[in-house]
PALOTI-217044 format. One record per residue (C-alpha): x, y, z; residue in one letter; chain. Coordinates in steps of 0.05 Angstrom, whole numbers, plus 5000, padded with zeros to 4 digits. Each point is the difference from the previous one (the first is absolute). Example, Ala and Ser with C-alpha at 12.3 -4.5 7.8 and 13.67 -1.06 7.14 Angstrom:
REM residues 2
+------+------+------+------+-------+
|    u |    v |    w | resn | chain |
+------+------+------+------+-------+
| 5246 | 4910 | 5156 |    A |     A |
| 5027 | 5069 | 4987 |    S |     A |
+------+------+------+------+-------+
***
This chain:
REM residues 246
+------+------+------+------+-------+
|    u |    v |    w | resn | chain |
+------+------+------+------+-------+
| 5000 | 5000 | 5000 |    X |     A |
| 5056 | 5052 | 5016 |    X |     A |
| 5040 | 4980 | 4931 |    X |     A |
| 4933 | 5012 | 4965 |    X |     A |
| 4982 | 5070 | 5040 |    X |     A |
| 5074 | 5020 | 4988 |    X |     A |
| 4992 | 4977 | 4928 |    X |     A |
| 4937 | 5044 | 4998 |    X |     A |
| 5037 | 5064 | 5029 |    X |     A |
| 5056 | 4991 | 4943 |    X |     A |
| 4950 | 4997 | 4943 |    X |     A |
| 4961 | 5071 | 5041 |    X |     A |
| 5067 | 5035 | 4998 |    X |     A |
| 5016 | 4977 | 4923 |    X |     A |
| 4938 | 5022 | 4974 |    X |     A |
| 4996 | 5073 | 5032 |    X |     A |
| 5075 | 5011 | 4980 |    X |     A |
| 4983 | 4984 | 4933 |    X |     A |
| 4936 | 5031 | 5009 |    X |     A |
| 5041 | 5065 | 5016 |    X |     A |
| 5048 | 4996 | 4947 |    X |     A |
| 4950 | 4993 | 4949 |    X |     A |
| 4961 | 5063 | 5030 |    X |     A |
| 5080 | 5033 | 4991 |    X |     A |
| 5001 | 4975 | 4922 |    X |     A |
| 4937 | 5027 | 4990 |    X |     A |
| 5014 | 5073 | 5028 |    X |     A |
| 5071 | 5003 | 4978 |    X |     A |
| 4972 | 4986 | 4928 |    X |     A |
| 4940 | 5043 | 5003 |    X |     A |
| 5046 | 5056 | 5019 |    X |     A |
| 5048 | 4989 | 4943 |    X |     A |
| 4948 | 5004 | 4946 |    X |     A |
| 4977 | 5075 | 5029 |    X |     A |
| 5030 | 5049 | 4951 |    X |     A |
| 4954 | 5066 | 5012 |    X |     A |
| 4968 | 5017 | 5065 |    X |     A |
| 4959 | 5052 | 5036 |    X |     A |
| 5005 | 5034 | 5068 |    X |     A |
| 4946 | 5013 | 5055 |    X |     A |
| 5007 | 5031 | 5057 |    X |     A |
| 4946 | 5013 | 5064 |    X |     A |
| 5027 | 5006 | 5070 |    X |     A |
| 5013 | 5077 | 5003 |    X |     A |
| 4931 | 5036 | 5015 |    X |     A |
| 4987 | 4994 | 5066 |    X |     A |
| 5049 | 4995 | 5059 |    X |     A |
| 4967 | 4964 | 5062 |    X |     A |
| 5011 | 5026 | 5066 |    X |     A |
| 5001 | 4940 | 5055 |    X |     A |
| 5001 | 4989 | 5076 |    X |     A |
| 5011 | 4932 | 5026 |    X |     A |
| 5017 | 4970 | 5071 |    X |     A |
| 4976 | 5016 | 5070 |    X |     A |
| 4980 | 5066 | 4988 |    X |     A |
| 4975 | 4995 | 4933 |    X |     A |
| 4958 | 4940 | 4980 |    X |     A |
| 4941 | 5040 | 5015 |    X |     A |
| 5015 | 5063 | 4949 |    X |     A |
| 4963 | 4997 | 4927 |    X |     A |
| 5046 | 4996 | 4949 |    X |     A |
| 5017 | 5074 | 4966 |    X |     A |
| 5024 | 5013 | 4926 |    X |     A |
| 5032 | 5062 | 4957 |    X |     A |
| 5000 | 5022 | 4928 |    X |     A |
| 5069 | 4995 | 4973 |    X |     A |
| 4984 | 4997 | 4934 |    X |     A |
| 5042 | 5062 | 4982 |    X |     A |
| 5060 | 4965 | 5026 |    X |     A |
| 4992 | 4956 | 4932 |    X |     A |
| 5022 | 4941 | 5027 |    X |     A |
| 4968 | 4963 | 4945 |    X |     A |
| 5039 | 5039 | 4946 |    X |     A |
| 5062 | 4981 | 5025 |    X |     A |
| 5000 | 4926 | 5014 |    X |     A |
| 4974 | 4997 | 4924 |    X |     A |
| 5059 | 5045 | 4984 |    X |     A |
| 5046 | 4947 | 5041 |    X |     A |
| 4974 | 4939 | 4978 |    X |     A |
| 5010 | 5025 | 4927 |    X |     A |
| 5069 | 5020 | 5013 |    X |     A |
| 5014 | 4933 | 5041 |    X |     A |
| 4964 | 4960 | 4948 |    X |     A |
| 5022 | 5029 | 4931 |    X |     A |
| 5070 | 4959 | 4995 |    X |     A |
| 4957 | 4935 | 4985 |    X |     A |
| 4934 | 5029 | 4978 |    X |     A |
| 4967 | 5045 | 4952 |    X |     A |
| 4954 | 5036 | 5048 |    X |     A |
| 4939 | 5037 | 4969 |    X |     A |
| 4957 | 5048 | 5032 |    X |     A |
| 4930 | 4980 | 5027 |    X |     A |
| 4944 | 5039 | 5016 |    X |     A |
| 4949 | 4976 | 5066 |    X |     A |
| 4951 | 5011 | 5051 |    X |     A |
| 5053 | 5007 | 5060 |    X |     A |
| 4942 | 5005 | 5054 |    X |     A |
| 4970 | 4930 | 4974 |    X |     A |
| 5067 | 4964 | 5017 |    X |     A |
| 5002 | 5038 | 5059 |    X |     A |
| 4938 | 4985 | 5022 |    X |     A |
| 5009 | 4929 | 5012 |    X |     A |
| 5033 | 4991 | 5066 |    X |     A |
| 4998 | 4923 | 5008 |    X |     A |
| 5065 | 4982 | 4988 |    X |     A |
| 5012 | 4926 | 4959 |    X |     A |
| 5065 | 4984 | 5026 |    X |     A |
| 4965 | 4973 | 5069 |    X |     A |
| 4985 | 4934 | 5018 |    X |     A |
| 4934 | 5011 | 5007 |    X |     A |
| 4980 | 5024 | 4925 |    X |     A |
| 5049 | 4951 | 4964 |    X |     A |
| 4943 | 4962 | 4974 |    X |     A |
| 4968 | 5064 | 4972 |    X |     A |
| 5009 | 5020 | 4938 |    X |     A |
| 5045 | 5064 | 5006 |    X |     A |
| 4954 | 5060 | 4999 |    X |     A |
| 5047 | 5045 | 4955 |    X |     A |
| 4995 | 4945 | 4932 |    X |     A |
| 4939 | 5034 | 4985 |    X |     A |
| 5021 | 5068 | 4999 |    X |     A |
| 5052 | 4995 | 4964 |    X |     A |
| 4958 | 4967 | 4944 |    X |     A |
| 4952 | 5055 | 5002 |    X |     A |
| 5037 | 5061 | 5025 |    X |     A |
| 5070 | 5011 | 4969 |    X |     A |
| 5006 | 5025 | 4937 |    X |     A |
| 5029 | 4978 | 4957 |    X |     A |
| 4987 | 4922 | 5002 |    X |     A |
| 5047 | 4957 | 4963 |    X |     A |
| 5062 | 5007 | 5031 |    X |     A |
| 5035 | 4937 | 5028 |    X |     A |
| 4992 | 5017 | 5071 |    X |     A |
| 4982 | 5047 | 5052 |    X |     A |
| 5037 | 5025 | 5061 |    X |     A |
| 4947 | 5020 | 5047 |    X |     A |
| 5034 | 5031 | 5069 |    X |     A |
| 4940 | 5010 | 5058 |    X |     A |
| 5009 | 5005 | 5068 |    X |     A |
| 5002 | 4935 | 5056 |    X |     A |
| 4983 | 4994 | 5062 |    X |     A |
| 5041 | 4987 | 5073 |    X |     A |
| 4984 | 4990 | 5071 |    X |     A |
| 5032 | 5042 | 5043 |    X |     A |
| 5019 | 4976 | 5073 |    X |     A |
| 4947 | 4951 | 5017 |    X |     A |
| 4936 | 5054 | 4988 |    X |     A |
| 4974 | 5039 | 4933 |    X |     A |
| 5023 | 4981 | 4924 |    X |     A |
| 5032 | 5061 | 4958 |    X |     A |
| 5000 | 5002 | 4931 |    X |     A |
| 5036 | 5047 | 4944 |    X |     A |
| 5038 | 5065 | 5021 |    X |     A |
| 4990 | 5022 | 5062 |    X |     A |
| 5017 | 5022 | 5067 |    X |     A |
| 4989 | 4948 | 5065 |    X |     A |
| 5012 | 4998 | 5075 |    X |     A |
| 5004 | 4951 | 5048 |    X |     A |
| 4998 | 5014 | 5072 |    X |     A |
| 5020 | 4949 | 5070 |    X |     A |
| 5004 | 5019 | 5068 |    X |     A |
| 5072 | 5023 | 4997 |    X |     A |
| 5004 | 5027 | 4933 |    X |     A |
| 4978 | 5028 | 4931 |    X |     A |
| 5018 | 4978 | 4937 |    X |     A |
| 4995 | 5033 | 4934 |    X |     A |
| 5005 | 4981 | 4927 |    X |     A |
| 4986 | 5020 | 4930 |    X |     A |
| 4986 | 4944 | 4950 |    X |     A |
| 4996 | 4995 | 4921 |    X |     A |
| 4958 | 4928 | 4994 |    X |     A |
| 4985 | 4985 | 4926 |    X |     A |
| 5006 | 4925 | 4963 |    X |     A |
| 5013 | 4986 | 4929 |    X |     A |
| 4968 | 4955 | 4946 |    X |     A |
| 5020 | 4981 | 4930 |    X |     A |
| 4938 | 4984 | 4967 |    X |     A |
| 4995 | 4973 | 4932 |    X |     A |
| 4974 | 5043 | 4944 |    X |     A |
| 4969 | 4948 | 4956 |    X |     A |
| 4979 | 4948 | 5049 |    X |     A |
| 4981 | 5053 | 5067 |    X |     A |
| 5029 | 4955 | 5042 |    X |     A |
| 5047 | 5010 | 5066 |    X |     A |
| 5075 | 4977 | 4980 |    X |     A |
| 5024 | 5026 | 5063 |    X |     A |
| 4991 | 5044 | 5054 |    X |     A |
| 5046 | 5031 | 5053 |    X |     A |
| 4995 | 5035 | 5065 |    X |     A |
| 5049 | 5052 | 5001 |    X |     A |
| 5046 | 4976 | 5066 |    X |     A |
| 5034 | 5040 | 5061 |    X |     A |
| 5060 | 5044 | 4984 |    X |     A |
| 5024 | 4988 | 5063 |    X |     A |
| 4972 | 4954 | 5065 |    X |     A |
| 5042 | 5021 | 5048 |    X |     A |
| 4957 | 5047 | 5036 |    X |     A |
| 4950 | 4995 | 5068 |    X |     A |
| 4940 | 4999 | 4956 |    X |     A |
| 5001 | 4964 | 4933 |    X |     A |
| 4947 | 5005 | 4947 |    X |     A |
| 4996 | 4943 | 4934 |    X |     A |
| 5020 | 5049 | 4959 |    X |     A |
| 5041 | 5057 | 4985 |    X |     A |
| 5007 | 5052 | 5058 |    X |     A |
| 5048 | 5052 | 5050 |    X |     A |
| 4996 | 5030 | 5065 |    X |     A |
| 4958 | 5060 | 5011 |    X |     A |
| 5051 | 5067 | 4990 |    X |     A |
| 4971 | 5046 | 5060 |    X |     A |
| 5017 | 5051 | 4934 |    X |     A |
| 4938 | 4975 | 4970 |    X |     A |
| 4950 | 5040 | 5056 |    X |     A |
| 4940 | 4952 | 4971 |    X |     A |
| 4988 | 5037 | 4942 |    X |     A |
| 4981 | 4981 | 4940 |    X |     A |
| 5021 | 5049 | 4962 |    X |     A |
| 5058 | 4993 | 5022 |    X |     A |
| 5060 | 5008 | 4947 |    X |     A |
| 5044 | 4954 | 5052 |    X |     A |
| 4952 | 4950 | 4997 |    X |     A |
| 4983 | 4990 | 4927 |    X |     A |
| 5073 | 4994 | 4992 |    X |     A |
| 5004 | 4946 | 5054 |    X |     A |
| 4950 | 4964 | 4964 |    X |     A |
| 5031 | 5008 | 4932 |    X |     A |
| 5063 | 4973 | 5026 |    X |     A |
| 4967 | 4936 | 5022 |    X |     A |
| 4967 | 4986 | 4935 |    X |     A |
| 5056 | 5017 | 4956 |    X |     A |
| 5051 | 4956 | 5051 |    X |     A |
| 4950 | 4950 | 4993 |    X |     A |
| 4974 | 4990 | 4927 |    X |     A |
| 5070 | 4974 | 4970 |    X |     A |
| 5004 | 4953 | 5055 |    X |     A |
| 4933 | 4965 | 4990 |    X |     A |
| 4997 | 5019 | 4926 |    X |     A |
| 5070 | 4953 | 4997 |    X |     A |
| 4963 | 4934 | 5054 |    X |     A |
| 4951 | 4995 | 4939 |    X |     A |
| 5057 | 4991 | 4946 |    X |     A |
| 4977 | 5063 | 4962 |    X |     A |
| 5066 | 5040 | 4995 |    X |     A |
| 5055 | 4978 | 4970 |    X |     A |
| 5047 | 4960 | 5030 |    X |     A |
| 4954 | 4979 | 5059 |    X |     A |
+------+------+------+------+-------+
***
């Protein structure tokens, strides 16, 4: 009985490595055959304003127009710029508050057996259709501490009994999504720049500079901000194989 359970266990592991490096094939080729893509971007509207801990589980969740800061604008103009040495990127036109205004994110457990929410818009809201794929860069979703979720660009603070914490976060996830066929190739979560701090987020994010004074207008801060994105999008932009030399 053990030689059979054991022989069992060995077949299990065979079939899921194979399993994954068929999934690998699949993707690697997929992303080989894209010649011409398109770029869309909608994290940048909106900056959330959150309080989390002992003090602040019981405060509504705030937000801020930022949509002068043009967030948007540049992470297309990155992406282009990061993406152009293997691609021929063409301009799109698209509904940016429509791919904003889905906030479930696909990359958790919980929806994998959902179809991903953004296949549809892409078929139906970029312009033009046609090209081989689109990159479609919307904003995810972390817990912070053990209390409220936070999602896109924002501020968030986290308070205990001996001290406060602060931090500014730029949370956004990536998808290549075929042009012909809609479907998901891959998708990303854009990762920490750095986990060394008290409070950590799943995602890219920095200490609170007391320079900032909770504004957000705040020149200091949309730079702060910028600087986490632009640190950021080579790095994941590179973990899905789509610059050169990653």
């Amino acid at each position: 009985m053990r030689r059979i359970v054991i022989l069992w266990a060995g077949l299990a592991i065979a079939s899921a490595v194979l399993g994954a490096a068929a999934a690998f094939e699949t993707r690697a080729t997929k992303l080989q055959a894209i010649k011409t893509v398109g770029i869309v971007s909608a994290i940048g509207e909106e900056m959330s304003l959150t309080r989390a801990g002992l003090t602040g589980l019981g405060n509504a969740a705030q937000s801020a127009s930022i949509s002068a800061w043009g967030l948007d604008e540049l992470i297309v103009q990155q992406a282009t710029k990061l993406l152009s040495g293997r691609f021929r990127v063409q301009p799109v036109t698209y509904r940016r508050a429509a791919f904003a205004a889905i906030k479930d994110s696909a990359i958790a457990p919980v929806n994998l057996l959902r179809s991903d929410p953004f296949k549809e818009l892409v078929r139906s809201d970029i312009a033009p259709q046609g090209l081989d794929a689109y990159i479609v860069i919307t904003r995810a979703r972390s817990k912070l501490g053990n209390g409220r979720d936070v999602e896109g660009v924002g501020l968030a603070e986290y308070r205990t009994l001996l001290a406060d914490y602060g931090l500014i976060h730029a949370l956004y996830e990536i998808r290549i999504i075929d042009g012909k066929s809609f479907d998901v190739i891959e998708k990303r979560a854009a990762a920490p720049l750095d986990n060394t701090g008290t409070l950590r987020l799943a995602g890219p994010s920095g200490p609170v500079d007391e320079t900032f004074g909770g504004s957000a207008s705040s020149e200091r801060l949309r730079a702060a901000i910028v600087d986490l994105i632009t640190r950021s999008l080579p790095v994941t932009l590179g973990d899905m194989h789509l610059i050169e030399g990653q």
